[in-house]
C-alpha positions in Angstrom: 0.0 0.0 0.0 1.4 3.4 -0.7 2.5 5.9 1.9 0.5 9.2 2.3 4.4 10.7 1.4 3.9 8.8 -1.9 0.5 10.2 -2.9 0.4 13.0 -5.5 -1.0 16.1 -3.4 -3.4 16.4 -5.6 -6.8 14.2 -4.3 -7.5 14.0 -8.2 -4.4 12.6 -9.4 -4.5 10.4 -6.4 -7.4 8.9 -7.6 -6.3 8.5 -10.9 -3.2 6.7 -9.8 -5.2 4.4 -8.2 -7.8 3.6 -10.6 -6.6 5.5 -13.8 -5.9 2.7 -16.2 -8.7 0.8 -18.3 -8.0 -2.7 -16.6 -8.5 -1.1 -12.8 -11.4 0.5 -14.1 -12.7 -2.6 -15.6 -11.9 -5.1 -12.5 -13.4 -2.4 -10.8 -16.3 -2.4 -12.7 -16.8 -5.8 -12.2 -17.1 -6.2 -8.5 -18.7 -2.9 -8.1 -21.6 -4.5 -10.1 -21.2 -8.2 -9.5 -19.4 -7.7 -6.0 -17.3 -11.0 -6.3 -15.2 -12.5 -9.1 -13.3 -15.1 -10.0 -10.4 -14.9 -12.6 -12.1 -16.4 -15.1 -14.8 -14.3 -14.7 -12.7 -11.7 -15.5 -11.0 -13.3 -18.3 -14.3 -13.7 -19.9 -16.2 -10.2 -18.6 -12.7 -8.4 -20.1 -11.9 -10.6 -23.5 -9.2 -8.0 -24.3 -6.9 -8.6 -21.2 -4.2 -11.1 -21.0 -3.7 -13.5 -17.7 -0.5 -11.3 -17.4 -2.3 -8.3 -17.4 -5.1 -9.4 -15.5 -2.9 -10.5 -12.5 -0.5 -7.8 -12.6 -3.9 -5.2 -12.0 -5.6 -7.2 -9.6 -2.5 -7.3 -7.5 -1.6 -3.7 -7.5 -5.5 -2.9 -6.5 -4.8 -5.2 -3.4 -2.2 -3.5 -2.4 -3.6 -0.3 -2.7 -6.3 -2.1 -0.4 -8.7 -1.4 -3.1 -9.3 -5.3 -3.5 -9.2 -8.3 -0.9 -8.5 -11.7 -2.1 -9.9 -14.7 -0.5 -8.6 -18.3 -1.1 -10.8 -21.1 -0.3 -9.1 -24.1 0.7 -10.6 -26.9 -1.9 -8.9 -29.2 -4.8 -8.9 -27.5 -7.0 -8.0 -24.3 -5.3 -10.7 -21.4 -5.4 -10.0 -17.9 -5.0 -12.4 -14.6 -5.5 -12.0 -11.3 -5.2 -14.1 -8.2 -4.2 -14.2 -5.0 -3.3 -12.8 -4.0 0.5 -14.4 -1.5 2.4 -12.6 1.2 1.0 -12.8 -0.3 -2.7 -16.9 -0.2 -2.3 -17.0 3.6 -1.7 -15.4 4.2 -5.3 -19.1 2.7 -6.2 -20.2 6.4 -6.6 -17.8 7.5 -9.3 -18.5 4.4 -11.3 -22.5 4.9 -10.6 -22.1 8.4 -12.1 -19.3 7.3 -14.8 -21.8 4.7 -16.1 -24.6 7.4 -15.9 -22.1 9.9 -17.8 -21.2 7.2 -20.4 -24.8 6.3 -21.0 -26.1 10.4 -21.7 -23.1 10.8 -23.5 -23.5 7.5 -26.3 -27.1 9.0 -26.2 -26.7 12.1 -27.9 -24.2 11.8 -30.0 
């Protein structure tokens, strides 16, 4: 997890650190609306990501505590991922990005 001495001081561009890239977005997305995933859900929700990518993004959001990972112990293994506490209150900016996207596509 990053210090508060490696946050922009910028609240914006803190933000956009943290989430800024399509894939964050995207596994964001996804558990805001679906609340838990699994990596193939992922895989198949987001065609265009590789593995690498996939698992690359969703460990960066858990150490940004954005995302918690819980491993069930069964054969074969089973792990899902949600949103933590802090992760679920970013469900307002993708509620109003959703309700942006969706007026904007409508009048163009």
């Amino acid at each position: 997890m990053l210090t508060r001495e490696e946050l922009p001081e910028c609240p914006v561009a803190t933000t956009v650190q943290l989430i800024g890239n399509k894939w964050k977005l995207l596994i964001i997305r996804n558990l805001v609306f679906n609340e838990k995933q699994r990596f193939g859900d992922f895989i198949k929700s987001i065609p265009a990501i590789s593995k690498k990518v996939l698992t690359d993004n969703l460990r960066a959001l858990e150490d940004d505590g954005l995302v918690e990972r819980e491993v069930f112990a069964e054969v074969p293994p089973r792990v899902e991922y949600s949103l933590s506490p802090i992760g679920k209150s970013l469900k307002p900016i993708l509620d109003a990005m959703l309700e942006w996207g969706t007026d904007y596509k409508n009048n163009l």
